[in-house]
MARBA-3410 file (N, C-alpha, C, O; in Angstrom, 1 decimal):
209
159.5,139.2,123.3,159.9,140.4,122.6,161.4,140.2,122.3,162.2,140.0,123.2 ~ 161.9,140.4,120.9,163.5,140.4,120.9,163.5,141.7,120.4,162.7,142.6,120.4 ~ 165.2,141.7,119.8,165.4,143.8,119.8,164.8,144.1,118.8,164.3,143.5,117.8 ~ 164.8,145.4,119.2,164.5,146.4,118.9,162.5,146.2,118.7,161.8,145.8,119.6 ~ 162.0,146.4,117.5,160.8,146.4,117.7,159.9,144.9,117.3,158.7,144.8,117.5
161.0,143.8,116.8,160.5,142.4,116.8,160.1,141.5,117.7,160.5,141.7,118.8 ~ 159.5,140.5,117.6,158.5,140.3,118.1,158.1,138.6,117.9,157.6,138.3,116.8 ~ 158.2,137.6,118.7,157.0,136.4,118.3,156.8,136.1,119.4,157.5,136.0,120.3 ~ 155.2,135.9,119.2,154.1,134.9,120.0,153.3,133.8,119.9,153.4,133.0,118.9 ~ 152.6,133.8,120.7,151.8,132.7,120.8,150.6,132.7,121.5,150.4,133.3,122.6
149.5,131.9,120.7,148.4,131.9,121.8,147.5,130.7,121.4,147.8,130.0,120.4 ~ 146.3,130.7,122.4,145.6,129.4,122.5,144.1,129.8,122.8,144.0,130.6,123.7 ~ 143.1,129.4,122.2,141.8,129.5,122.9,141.1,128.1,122.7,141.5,127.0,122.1 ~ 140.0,128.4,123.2,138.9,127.2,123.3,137.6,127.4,123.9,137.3,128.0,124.9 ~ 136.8,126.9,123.1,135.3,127.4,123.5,134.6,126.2,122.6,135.0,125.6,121.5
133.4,126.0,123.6,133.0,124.8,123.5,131.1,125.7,124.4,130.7,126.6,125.2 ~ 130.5,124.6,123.6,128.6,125.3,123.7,127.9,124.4,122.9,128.2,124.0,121.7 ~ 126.9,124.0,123.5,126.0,122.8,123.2,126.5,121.9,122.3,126.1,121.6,121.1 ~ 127.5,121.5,122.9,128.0,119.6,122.0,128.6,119.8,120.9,128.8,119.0,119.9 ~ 129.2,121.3,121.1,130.2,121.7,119.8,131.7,122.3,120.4,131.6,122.9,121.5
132.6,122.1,119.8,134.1,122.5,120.3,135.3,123.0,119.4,135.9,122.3,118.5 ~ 135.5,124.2,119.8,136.5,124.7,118.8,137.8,125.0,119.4,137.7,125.8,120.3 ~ 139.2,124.4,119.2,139.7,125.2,119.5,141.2,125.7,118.2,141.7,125.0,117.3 ~ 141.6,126.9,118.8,142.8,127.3,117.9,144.0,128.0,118.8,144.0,128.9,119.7 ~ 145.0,127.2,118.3,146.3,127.8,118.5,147.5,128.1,117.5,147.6,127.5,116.4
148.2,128.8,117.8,149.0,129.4,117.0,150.4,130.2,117.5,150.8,130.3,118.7 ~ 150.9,130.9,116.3,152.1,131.8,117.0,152.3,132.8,115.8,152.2,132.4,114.6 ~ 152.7,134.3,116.1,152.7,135.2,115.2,154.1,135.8,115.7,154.7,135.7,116.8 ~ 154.7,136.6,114.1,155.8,137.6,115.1,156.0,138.7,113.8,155.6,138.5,112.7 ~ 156.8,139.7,114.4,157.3,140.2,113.5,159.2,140.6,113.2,159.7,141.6,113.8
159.9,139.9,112.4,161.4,140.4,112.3,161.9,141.7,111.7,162.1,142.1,110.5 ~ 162.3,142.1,112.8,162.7,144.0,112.0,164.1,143.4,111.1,165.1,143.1,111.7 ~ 164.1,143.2,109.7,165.7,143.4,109.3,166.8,144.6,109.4,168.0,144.6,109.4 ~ 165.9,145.4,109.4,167.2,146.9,109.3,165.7,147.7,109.5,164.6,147.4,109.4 ~ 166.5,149.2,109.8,165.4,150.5,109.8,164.3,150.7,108.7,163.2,151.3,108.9
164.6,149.9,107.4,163.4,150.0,106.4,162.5,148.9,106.3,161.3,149.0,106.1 ~ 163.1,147.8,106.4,162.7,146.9,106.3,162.3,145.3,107.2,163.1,144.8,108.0 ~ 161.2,144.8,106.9,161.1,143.8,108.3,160.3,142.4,107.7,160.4,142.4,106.4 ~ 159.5,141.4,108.0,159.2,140.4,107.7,158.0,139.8,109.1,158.2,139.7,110.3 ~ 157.1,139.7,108.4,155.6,139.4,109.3,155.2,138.1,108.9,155.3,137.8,107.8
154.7,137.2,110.0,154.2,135.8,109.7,153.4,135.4,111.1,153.8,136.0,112.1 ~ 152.3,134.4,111.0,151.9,133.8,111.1,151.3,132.2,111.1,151.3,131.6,110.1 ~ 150.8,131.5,112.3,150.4,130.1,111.6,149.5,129.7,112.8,149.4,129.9,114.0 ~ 148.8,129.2,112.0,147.5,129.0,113.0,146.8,127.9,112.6,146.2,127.7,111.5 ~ 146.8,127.1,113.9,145.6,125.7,113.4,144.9,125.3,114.4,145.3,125.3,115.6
143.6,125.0,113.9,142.6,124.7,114.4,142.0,123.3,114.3,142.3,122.3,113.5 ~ 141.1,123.3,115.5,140.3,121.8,115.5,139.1,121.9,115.9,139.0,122.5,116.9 ~ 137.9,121.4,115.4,136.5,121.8,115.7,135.7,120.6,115.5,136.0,119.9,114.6 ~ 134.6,120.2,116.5,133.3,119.5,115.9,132.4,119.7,116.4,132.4,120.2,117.6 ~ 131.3,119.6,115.7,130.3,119.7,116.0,129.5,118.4,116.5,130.0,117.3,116.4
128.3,118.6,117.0,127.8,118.1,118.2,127.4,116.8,117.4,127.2,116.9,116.2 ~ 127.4,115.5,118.0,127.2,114.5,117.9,128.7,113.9,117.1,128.6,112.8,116.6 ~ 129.6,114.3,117.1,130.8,113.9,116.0,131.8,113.1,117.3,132.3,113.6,118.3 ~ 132.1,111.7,116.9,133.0,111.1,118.1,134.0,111.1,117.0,134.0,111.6,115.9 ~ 134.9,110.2,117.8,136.1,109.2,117.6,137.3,110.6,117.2,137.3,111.7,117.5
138.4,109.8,116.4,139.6,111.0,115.8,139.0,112.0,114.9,137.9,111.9,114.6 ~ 139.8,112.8,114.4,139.6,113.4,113.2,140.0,112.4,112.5,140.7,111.5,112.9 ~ 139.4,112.8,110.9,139.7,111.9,109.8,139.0,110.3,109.8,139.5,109.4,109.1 ~ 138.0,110.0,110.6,137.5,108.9,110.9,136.2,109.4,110.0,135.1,109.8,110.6 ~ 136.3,109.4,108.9,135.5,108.7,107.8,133.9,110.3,108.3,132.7,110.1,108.4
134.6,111.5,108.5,134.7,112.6,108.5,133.4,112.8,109.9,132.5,113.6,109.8 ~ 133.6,112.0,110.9,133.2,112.1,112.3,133.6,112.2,113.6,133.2,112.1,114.7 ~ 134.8,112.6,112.6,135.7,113.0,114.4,136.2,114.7,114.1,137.4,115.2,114.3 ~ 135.4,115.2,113.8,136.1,116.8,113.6,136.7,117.4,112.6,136.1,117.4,111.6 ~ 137.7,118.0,112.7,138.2,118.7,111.6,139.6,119.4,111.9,139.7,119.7,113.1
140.2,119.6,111.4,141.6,120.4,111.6,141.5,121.0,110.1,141.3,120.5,109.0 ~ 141.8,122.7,110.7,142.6,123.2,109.6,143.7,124.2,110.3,144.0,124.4,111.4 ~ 144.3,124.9,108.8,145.4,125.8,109.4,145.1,127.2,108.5,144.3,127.2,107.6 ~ 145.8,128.3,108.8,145.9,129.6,108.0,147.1,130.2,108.3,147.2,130.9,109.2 ~ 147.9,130.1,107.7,149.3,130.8,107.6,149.3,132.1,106.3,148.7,132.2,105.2
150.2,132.8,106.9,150.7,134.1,106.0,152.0,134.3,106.1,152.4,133.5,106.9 ~ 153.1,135.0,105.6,154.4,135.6,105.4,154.1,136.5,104.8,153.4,136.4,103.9 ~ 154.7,137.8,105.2,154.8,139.4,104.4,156.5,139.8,104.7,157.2,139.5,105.6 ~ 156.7,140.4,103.7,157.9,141.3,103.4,157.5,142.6,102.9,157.0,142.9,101.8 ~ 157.9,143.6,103.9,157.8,144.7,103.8,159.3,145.4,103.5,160.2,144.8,104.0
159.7,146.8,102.5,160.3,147.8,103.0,160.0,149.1,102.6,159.5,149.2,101.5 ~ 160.2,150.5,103.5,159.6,151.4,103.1,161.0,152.4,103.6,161.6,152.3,104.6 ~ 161.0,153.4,102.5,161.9,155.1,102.3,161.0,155.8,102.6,159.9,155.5,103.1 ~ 161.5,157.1,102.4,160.6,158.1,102.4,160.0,158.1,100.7,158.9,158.3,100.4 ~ 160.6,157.9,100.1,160.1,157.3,98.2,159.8,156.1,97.7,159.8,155.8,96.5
159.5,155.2,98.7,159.4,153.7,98.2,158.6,153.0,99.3,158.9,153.0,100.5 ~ 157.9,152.5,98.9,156.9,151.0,100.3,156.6,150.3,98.8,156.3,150.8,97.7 ~ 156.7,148.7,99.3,157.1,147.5,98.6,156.5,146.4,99.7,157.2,146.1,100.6 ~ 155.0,145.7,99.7,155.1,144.8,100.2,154.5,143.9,99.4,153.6,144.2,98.5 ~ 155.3,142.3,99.8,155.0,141.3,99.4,154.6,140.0,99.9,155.0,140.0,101.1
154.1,139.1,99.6,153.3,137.9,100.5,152.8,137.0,99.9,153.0,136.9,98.7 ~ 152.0,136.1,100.4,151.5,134.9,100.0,150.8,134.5,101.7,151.4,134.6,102.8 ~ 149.8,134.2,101.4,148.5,133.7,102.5,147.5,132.4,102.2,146.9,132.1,101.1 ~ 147.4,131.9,103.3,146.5,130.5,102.7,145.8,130.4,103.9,146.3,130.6,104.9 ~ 144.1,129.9,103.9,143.5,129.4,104.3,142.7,128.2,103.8,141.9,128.1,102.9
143.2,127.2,104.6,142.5,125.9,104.6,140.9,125.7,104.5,140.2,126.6,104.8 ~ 140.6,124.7,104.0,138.9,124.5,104.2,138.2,124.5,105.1,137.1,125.0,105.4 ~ 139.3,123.6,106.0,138.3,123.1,107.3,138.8,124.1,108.5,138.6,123.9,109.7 ~ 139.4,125.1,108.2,139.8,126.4,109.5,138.7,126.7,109.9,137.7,126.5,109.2 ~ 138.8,127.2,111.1,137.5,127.2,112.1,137.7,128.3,113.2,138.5,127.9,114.0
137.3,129.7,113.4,137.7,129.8,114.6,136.6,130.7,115.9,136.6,131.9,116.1 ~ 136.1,130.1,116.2,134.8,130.9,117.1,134.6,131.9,117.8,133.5,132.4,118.1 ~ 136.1,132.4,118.3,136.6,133.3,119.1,136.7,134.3,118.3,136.7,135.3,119.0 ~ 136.8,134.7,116.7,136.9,135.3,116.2,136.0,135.8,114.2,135.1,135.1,113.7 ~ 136.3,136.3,113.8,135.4,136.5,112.3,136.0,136.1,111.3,137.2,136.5,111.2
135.5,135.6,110.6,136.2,134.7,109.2,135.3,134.6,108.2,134.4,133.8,108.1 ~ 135.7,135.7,107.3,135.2,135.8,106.2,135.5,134.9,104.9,135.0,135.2,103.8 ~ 136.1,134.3,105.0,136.3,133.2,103.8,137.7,132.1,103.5,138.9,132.4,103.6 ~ 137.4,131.3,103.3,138.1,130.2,103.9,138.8,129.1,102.5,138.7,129.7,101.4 ~ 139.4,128.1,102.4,139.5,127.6,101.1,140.1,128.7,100.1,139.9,128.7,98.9
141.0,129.5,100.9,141.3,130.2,99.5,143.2,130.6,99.5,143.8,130.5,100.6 ~ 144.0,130.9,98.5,145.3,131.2,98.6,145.4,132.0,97.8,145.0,131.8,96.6 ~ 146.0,133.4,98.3,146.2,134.7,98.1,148.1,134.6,97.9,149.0,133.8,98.3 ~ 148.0,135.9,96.9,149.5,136.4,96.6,148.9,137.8,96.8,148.1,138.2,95.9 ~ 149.3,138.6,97.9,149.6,140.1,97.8,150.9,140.9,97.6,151.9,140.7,98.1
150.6,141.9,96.8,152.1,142.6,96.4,151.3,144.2,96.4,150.2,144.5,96.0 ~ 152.3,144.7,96.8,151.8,146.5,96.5,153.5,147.4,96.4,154.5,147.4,97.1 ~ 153.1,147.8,95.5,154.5,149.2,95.4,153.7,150.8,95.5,152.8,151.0,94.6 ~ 153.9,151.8,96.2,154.2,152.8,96.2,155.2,153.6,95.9,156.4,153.4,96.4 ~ 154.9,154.9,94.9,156.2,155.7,94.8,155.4,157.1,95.4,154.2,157.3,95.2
156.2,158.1,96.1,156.6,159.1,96.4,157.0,160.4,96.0,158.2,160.5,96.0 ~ 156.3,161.4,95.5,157.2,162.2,94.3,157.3,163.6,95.3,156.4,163.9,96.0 ~ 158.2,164.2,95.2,157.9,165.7,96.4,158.5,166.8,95.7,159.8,167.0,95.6 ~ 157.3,167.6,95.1,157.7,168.6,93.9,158.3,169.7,95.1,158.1,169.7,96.3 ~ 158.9,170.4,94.4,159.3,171.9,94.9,158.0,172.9,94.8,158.1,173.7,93.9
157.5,172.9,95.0,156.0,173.5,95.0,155.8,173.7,96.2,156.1,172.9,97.0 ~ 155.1,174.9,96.7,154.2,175.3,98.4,153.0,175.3,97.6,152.2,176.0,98.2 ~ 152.3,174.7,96.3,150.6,174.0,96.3,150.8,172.7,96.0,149.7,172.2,96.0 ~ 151.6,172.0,95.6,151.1,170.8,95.4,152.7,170.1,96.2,153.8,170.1,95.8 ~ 151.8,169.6,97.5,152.8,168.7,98.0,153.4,167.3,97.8,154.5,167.1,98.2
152.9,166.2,97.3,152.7,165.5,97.1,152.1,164.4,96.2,150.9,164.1,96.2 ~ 153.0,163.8,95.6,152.3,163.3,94.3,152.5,161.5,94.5,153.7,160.9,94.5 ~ 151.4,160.8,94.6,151.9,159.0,94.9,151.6,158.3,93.7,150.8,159.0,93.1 ~ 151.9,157.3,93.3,151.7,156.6,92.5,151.5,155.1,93.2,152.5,154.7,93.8 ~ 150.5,154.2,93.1,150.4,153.6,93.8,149.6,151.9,92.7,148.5,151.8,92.0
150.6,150.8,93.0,150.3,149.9,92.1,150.1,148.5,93.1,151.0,147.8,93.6 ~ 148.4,148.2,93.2,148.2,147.3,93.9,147.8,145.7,93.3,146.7,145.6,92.8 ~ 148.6,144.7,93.5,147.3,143.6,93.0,147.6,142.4,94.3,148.5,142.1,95.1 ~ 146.4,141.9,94.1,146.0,140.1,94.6,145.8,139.4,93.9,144.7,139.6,93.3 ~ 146.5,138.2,93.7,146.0,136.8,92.9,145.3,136.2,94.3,145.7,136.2,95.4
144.4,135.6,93.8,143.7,134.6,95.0,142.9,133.4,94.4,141.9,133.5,93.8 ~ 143.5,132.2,94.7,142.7,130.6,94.1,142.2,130.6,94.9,142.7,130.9,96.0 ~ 140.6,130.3,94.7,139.8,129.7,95.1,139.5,128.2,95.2,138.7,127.7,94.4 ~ 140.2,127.4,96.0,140.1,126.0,96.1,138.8,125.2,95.6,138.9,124.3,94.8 ~ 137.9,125.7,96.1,136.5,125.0,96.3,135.8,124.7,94.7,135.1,123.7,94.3
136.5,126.4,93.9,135.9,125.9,92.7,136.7,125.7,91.6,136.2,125.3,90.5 ~ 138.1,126.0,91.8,139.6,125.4,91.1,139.8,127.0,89.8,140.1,126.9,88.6 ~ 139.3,128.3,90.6,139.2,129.7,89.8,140.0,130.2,90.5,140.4,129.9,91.7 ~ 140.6,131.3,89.6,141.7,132.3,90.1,140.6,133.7,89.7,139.8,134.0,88.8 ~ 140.9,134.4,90.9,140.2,135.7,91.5,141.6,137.3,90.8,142.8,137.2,90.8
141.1,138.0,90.6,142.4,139.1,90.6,141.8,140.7,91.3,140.7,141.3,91.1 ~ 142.6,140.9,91.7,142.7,142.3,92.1,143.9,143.6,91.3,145.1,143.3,91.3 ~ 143.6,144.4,90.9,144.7,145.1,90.0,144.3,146.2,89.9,143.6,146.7,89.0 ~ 145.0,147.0,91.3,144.7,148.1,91.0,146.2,149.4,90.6,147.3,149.1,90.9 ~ 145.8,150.5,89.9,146.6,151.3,89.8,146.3,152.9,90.0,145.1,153.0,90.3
146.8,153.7,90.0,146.7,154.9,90.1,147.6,155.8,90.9,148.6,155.6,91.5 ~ 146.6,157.2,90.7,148.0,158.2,91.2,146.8,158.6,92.5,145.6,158.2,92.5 ~ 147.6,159.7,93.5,147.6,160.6,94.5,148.2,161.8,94.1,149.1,161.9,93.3 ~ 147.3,162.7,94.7,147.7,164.7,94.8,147.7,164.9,96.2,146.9,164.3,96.8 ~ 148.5,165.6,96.6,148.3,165.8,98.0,148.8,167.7,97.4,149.5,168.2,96.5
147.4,168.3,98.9,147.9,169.9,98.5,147.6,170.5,99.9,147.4,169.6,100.7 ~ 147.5,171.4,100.2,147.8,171.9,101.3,146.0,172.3,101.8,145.0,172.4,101.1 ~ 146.0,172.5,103.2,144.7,172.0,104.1,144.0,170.8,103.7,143.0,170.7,103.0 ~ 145.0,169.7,104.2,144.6,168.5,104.2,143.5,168.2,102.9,142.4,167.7,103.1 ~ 144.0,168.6,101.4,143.1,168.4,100.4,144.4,167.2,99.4,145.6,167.3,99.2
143.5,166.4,99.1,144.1,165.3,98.1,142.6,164.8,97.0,141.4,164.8,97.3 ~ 143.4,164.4,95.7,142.7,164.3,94.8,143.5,162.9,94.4,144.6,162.7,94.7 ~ 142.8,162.1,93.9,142.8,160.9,93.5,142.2,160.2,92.5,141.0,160.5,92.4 ~ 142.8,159.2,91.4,141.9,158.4,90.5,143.2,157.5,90.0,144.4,157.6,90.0 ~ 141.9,156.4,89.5,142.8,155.1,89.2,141.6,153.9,88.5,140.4,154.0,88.4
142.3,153.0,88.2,141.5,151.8,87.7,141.9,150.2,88.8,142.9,149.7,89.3 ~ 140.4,149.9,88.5,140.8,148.3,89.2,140.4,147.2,88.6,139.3,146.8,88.8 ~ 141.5,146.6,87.7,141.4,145.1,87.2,140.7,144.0,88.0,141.6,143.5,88.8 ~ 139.9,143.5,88.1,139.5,142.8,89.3,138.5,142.2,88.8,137.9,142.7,87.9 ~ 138.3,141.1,89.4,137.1,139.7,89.4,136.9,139.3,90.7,137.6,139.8,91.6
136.1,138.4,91.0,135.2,137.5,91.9,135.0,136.7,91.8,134.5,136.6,90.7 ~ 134.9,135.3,92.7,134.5,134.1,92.6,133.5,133.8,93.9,133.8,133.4,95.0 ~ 132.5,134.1,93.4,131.0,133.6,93.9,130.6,132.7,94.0,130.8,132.2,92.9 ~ 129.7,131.5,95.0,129.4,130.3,95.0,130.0,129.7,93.1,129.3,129.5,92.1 ~ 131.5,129.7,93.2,131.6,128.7,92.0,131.7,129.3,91.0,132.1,128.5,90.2
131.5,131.2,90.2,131.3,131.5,89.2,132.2,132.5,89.2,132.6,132.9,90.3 ~ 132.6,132.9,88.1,133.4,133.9,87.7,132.8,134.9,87.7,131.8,134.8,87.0 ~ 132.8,136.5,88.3,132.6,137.6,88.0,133.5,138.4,87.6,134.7,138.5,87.9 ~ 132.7,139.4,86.3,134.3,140.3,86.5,133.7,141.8,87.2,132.5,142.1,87.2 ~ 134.4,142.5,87.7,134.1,143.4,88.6,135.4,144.6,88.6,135.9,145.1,89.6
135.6,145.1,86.9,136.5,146.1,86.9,136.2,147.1,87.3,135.1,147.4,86.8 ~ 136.6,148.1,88.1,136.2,149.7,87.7,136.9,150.5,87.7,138.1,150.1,87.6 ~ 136.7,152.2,87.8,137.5,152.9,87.5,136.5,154.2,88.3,135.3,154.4,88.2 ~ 138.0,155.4,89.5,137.1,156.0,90.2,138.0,157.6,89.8,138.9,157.8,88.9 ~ 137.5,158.2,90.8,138.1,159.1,91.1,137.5,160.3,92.4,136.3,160.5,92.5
138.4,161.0,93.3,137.7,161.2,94.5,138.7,162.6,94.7,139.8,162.8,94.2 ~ 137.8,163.4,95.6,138.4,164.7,96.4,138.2,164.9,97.8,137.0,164.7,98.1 ~ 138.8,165.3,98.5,138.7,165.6,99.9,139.2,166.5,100.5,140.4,166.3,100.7 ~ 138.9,167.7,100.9,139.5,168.8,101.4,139.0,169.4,102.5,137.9,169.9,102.4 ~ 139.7,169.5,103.7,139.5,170.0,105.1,139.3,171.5,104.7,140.4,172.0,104.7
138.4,172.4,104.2,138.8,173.7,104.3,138.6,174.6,105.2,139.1,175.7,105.0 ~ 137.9,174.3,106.5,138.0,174.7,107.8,138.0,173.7,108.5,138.3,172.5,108.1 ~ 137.7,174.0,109.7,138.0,173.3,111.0,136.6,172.2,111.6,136.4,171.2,112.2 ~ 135.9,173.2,110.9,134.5,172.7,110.7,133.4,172.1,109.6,132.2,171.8,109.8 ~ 134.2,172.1,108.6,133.7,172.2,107.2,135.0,171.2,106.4,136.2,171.2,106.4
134.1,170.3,105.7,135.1,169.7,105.0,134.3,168.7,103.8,133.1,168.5,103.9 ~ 135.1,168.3,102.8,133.7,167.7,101.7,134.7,166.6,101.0,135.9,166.8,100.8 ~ 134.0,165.5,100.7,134.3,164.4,100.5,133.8,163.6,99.6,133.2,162.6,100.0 ~ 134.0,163.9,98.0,133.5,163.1,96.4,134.3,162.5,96.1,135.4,162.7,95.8 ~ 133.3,160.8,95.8,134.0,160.4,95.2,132.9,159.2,94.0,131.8,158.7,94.2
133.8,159.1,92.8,132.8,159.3,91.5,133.1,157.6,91.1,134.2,157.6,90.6 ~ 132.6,156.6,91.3,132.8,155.3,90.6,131.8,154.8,89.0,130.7,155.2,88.4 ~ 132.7,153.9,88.8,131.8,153.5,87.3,132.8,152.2,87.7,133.9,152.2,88.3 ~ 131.8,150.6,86.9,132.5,149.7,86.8,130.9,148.5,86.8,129.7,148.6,86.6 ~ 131.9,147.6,87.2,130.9,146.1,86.9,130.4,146.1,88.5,131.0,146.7,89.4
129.3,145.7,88.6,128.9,145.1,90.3,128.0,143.5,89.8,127.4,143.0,88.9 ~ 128.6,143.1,91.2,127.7,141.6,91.3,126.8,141.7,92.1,127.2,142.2,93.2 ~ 125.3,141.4,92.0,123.7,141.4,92.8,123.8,139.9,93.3,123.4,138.9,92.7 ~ 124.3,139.9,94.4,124.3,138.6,95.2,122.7,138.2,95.2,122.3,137.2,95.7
END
């Protein structure tokens, strides 16, 4: 632990079951720059084979495998502003047994901005505007993926907020291009203690795996 709320570590596992062996190590932290703002990273690599596989890695692809997954984020946030930005990569051959991995071979750019608006109003508290996207290559099939989303927030009093927006967005499927835009809009309102209701209305593309 260094000051104040930053942070780097490290760690190690290994697990090994019928003539197969994984292990991963790594080191994570987080740097507070100032009260708004701070900087998150990771790096992690791995080594695995499976059963019957001798000699080194890279031995004419019978000695295992090494990969790695690193990230960097830059964060800062006001009471009127959150801004984060990044870049993330996952290797082909990452491996990790100890934990879930949903998709591999791929390099992401995330960015998101939030704004904050606070009317003079006692009914409408709260007004966000919120602009999300991800670029992500897909190594495996040499395609770029997008995420793009935008829209606003209402915030009003007994925990009720109203919401809508659009999402620029595609998919890369064993190898294929999907497009997968839509466009929603949603309500949610605590109006008792016991009672509360929750709509929300989509239209857009879907993919039938």
């Amino acid at each position: 632990s260094l000051s104040k709320d930053s942070f780097i570590g490290g760690f190690f596992t290994s697990r090994g079951h019928d003539g197969r062996m994984n292990r991963v190590a790594g080191a994570d932290g987080v740097i507070r720059l100032d009260g708004k703002s701070k900087i998150g990273f990771h790096f992690i690599t791995s080594y695995s084979k499976l059963p019957g596989e001798t000699g080194t890695a890279g031995d004419a692809g019978i000695g295992g495998d090494y990969g790695t997954a690193a990230a960097a984020e830059y964060h800062i946030k006001t009471r009127k502003h959150w801004f984060r930005i990044g870049v993330r990569n996952i290797s082909k051959h990452f491996q990790t047994d100890t934990g879930y991995l949903g998709r591999k071979g791929v390099t992401g750019i995330p960015m998101s901005y939030w704004l904050s608006i606070y009317p003079k109003s006692d009914f409408l508290k709260r007004i966000e505007y919120g602009l999300v996207t991800q670029q992500t290559y897909d190594h495996e099939s040499q395609k770029w993926e997008t995420f793009n989303y935008t829209g606003f927030e209402f915030y009003f009093p007994r925990q009720t907020w109203i919401w809508f927006g659009g999402n620029l967005k595609s998919e890369v499927f064993a190898g294929r291009w999907f497009n997968r835009t839509d466009f929603g809009f949603g309500i949610f309102s605590q109006l008792f203690k016991q009672f509360y209701f929750d709509i929300t209305l989509n239209s857009g593309h879907r993919v039938y795996y």
